[in-house]
N, C-alpha and C positions, 0 to 999 in steps of 0.2 A: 485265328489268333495264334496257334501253336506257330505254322511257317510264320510270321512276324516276328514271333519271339527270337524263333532260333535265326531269323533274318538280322535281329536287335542283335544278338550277344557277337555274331559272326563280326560284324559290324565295329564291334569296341575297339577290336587290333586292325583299323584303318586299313584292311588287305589292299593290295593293287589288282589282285583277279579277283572275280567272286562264281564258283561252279554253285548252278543251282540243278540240282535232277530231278524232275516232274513238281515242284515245287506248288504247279495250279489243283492236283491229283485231289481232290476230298475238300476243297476247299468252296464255301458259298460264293454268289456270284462278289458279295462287297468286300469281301475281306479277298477277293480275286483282286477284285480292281484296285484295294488300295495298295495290294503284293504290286502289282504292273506300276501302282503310280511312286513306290518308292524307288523300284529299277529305275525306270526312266530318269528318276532325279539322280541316282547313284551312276547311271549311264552318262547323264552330262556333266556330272562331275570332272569324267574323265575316267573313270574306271571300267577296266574291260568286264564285260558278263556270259557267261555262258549259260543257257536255260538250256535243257533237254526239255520237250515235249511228245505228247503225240498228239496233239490238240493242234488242228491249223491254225486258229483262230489266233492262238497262243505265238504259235511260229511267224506269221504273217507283222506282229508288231514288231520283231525284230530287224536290226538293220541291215544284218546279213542272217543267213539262212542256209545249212546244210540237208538238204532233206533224203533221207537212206531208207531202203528196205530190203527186208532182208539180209542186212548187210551191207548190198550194194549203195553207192552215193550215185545218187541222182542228178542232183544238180548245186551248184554251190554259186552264190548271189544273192543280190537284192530282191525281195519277196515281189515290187512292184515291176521289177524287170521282167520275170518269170510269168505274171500277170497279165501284163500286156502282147506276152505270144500269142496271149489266147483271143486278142481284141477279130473281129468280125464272124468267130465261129462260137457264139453263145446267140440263141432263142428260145424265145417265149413262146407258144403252139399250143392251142388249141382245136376243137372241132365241135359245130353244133351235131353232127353226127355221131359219135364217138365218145365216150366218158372217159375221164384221163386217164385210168386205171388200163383200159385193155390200148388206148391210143399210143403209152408208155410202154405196153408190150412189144406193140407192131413195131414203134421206133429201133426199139433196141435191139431187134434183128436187122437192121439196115445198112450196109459195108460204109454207108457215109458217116453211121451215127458214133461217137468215142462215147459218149455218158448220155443218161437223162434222171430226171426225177422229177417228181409232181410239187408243184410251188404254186399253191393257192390255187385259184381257177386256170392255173395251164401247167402243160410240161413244158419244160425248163432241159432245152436239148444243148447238148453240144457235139460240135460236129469235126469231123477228122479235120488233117490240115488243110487238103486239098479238095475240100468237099465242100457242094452247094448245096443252099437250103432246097434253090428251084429244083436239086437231085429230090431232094426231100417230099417237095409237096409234088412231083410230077411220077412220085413211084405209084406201079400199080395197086400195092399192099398198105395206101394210105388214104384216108379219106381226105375230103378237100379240109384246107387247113388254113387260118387265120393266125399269120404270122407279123410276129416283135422284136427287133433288134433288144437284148438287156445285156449291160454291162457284165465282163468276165469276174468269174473271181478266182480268189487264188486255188482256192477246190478244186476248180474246173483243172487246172494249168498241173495239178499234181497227180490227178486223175488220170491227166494226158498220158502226164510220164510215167504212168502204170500202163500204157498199152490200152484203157478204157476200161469201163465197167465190164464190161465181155456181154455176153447174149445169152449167158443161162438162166432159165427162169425157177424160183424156185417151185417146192410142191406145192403150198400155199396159194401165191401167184396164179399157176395153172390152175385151183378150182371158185379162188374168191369169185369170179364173177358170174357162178354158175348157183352162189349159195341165195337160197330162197329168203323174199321180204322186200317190200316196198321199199325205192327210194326215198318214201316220204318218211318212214321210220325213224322214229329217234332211237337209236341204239348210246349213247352216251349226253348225259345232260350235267351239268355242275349250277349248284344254286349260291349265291356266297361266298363264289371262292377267296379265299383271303389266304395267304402265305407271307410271312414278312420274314426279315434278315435283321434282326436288331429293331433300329427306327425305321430302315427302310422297307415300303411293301413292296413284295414283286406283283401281287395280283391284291386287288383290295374292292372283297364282294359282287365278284366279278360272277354274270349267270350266262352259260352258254349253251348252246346244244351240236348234235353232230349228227347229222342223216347219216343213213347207210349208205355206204359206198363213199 
């Protein structure tokens, strides 16, 4: 409600630019969305808008896109341009031999691999420019593997241009899968989850559980 406000008052002297700086920062997801759904109307107005983020999600609905670190500009363009460099080097990979915690280790020491991360029942690889999956599943240090083309996203593509997630494992990492307990274990359970935003719920009684690992 506060960014609205001060979005309102900014607003009265009809400006022709409007700079917004981290604007999404503390903000619930509806009073996010309805921050995004007044831009866009004030966007096709005709009025220029600059949002600072560090949020991709955030950058991504923009129409153009400076994305920097450290300093450095990385790339300057249309978000869905930069998206589609990454089209034929994103998969999905799994292994009925391998749990995806240590399969996601193995990956990520592999000269083909730029990123990975665990997304539901597989890791979620991507892979350098000039790199095959068949590199992938025919290395020695990989168990046989059940592979899925999925669509790139814009993560993937900013990742890239970081050089990759790198291959450091943290201390963590190096002992989770050594710590004692049943895979059948519930280690995390929620009975009635409910969470709302106003009228809106984000979760409503919602009961889950979570095995180890």
């Amino acid at each position: 409600m506060k960014q609205k406000l001060g979005l309102a008052c900014t607003l009265v002297g009809d400006p022709k630019v409007l700079l917004l700086d981290e604007p999404g920062v503390g903000v619930d997801p509806i009073s996010r969305r309805e921050l995004w759904q007044m831009v866009h109307e004030l966007a096709g107005d005709g009025m220029l808008i600059l949002w600072s983020t560090s949020y991709l999600d955030e950058a991504e609905q923009c129409r153009d896109v400076l994305l920097m670190n450290e300093g450095k500009l990385l790339y300057q363009g249309e978000p869905t341009a930069l998206t589609q460099t990454m089209a034929g080097r994103s998969f999905l990979v799994s292994s009925p031999q391998e749990n995806n915690r240590r399969l996601l280790q193995r990956a990520l020491k592999l000269s083909q691999v730029s990123d990975g991360v665990i997304q539901g029942k597989s890791v979620r690889l991507i892979l350098k420019k000039d790199a095959r999956i068949e590199e992938v599943q025919q290395h020695g240090d990989m168990p046989p593997l059940q592979v899925a083309d999925t669509a790139p996203r814009f993560e993937d593509a900013f990742i890239d241009l970081l050089g990759g997630a790198g291959t450091a494992e943290s201390p963590l990492g190096a002992i989770i899968h050594r710590v004692d307990g049943s895979k059948e274990e519930t280690v995390i359970e929620a009975q009635s989850l409910t969470k709302k935003f106003g009228d809106f719920a984000a979760t409503d009684h919602v009961d889950f559980q979570v095995k180890r690992g």
